[in-house]
C-alpha positions as CSV (number, residue, x, y, z in Angstrom):
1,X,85.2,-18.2,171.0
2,X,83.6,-21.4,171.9
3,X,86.8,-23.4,171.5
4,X,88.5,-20.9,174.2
5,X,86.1,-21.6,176.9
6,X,83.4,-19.0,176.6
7,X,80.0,-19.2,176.7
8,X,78.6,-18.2,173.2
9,X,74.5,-18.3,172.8
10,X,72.9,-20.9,170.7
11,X,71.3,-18.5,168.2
12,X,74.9,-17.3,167.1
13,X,76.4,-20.2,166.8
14,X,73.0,-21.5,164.3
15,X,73.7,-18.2,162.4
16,X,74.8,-18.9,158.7
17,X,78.3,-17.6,157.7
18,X,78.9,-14.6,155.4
19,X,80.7,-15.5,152.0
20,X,84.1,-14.1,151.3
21,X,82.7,-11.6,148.4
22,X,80.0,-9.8,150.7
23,X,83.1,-9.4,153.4
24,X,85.3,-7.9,150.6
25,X,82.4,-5.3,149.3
26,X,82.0,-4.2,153.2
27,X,85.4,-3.7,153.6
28,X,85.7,-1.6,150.2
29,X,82.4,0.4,150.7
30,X,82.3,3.0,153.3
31,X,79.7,3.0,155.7
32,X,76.8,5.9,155.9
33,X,77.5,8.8,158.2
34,X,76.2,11.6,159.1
35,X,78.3,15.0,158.1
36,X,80.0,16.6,161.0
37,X,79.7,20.2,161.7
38,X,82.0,21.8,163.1
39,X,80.8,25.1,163.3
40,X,80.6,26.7,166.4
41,X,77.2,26.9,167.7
42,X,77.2,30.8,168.5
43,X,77.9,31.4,165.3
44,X,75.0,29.6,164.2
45,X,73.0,30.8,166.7
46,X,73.6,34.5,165.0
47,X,73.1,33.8,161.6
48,X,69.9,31.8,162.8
49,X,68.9,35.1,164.8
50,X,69.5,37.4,161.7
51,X,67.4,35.1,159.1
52,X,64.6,35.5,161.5
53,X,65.4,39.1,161.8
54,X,65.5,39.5,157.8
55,X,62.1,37.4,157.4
56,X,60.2,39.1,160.2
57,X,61.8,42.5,158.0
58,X,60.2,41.4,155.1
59,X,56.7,39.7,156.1
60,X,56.0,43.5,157.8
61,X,57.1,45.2,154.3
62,X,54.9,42.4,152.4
63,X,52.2,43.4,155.2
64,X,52.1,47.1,154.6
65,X,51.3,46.8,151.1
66,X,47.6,46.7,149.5
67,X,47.0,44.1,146.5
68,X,47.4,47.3,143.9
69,X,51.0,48.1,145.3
70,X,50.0,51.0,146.9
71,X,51.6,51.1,150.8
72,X,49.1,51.5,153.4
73,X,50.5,54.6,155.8
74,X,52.1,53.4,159.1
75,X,50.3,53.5,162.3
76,X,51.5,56.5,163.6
77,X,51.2,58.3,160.1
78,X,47.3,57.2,160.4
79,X,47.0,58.7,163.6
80,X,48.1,62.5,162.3
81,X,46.1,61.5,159.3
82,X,43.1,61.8,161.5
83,X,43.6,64.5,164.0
84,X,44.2,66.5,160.6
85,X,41.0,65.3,159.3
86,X,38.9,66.3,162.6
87,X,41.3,69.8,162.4
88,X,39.8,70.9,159.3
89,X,36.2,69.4,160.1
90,X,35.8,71.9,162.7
């Protein structure tokens, strides 16, 4: 580069050269890349959407149960549960 006419810094040209061996192992090792996806990114906007869905599913049934296994009744089943109660009160 220098010999052509162009103007090549001083650091670079004080730089030591590489020996013939470590150019060989660069050219016969690949270098490290990241994977490429190619799925498209609906689709993984869906399946993303219906793990959610499935571990939202799962932390209410998880929820709803007592530490003895028994299920606690649902919100609207404790509601009935109570206007019986004050029915047969009265």
């Amino acid at each position: 580069m220098k010999d052509s006419g162009c103007e090549v810094p001083e650091y670079m040209l004080k730089l030591k050269k590489t020996h013939k061996t470590v150019k060989k192992k660069l050219e016969k090792t690949e270098m490290p890349r990241a994977q490429v996806d190619t799925t498209p990114v609906y689709e993984k906007y869906q399946t993303d959407k219906l793990k959610r869905k499935m571990k939202r599913k799962l932390k209410k049934t998880l929820n709803g149960q007592q530490k003895d296994g028994t299920d606690k009744p649902k919100r609207k089943d404790r509601k009935f549960i109570k206007k019986d109660q004050n029915a047969t009160k009265t």
